[in-house]
N, C-alpha and C positions, 0 to 999 in steps of 0.2 A: 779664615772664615770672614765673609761678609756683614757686614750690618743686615742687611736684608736677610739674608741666610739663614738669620739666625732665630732659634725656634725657643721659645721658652716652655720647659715641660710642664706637661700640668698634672696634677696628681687629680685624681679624684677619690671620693671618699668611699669606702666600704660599705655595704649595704647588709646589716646583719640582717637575714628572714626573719628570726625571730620578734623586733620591733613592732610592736603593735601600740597605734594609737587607743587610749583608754576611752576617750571622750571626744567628739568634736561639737566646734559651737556649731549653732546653725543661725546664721544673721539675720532669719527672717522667725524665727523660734516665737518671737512675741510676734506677729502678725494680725493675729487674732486681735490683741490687744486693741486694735483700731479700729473695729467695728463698728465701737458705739460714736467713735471721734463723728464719723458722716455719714450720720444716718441718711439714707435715701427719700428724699424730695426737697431738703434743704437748701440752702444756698453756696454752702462747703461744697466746691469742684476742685476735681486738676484739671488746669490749663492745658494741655499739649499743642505747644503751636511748633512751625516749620519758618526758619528765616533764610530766606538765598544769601548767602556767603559772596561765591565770585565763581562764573561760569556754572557749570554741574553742580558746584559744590551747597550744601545746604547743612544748617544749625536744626536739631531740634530742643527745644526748651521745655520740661516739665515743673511746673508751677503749683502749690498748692499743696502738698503733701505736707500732711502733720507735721508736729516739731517733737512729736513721741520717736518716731522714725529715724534711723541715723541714715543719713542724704549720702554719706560718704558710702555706706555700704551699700547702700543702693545701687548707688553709681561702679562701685567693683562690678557688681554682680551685672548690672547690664552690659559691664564694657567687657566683660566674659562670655556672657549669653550671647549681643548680638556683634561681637568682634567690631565692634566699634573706640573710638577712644572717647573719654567722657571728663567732666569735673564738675562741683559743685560752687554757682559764684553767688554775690551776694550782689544782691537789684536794690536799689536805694527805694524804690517800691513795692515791689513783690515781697522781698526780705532774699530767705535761700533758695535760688533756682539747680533746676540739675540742669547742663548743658551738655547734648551726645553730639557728634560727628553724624553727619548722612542722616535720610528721611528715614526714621526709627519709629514714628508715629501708630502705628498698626502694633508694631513690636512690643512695644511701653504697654499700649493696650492689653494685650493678651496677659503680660507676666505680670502686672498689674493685678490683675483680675486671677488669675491663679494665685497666685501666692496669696490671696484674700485681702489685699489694702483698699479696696472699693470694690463698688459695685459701677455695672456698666452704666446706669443712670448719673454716678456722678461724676464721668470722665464728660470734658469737651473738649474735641479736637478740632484746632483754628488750620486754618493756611489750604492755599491751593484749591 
C-alpha cells in the first residue's frame, strides 16, 4: 500500500431521532432593546460606506452601531445571510467597525432594518 493510497476511515456519529433541542438563543432576542439607543432625527447614524480593495474587489464597513449590540454576532449572522466572509476591527476612530467582503450595502440595509436595529432615517450609505 501507497502513501497516497492510503485512506483514513472516518467514523461518523449516530444521529438518535429522538434529540430534541429544548431551547435555542436567538442573537437578535434583545433587538428591540435598541430602540430607544437612536431615536429618529438625532445625530446617532450607521455609517455604511464601500472601500475599493484591488480590481473588482471591494470592502464594506458598517459603523455606528450601539455597544448594547454584540458586533461579533452580527457579523455571523451577516456572513450567513449574505455568504460573504466578515470581521469585526477596531478604528483608532470610529472605536468597533464591522468589516464584510463585496458591496453588501443594500444588504446591511434591509436586515438592519428587519431585525428592528434602526430605522431607515438613521442609516447613511457613503461610496460610489
Amino acid at each position: 500500500m501507497s502513501f497516497f493510497s492510503y485512506k483514513k476511515k472516518r467514523t461518523r456519529a449516530r444521529h438518535d431521532g429522538d434529540t430534541k433541542i429544548s431551547h435555542t438563543q436567538d442573537p437578535f432576542a434583545d433587538a428591540t432593546k435598541g430602540d430607544d439607543l437612536l431615536p429618529a432625527g438625532t445625530e446617532d447614524y450607521i455609517h455604511i460606506r464601500i472601500q475599493q480593495r484591488n480590481g473588482r474587489k471591494t470592502l464594506t464597513t458598517v459603523q455606528g452601531i450601539a455597544d448594547d449590540y454584540d458586533k461579533k454576532k452580527l457579523v455571523k449572522a451577516f456572513k450567513k445571510k449574505f455568504a460573504c466572509n466578515g470581521t469585526v476591527i477596531e478604528h483608532p476612530e470610529y472605536g468597533e467597525v464591522i468589516q464584510l467582503q463585496g458591496d453588501q450595502r443594500k444588504n446591511i440595509c434591509q436586515f438592519l432594518m428587519e431585525i428592528g436595529i434602526v430605522k431607515e432615517e438613521q442609516l447613511k450609505v457613503h461610496g460610489f
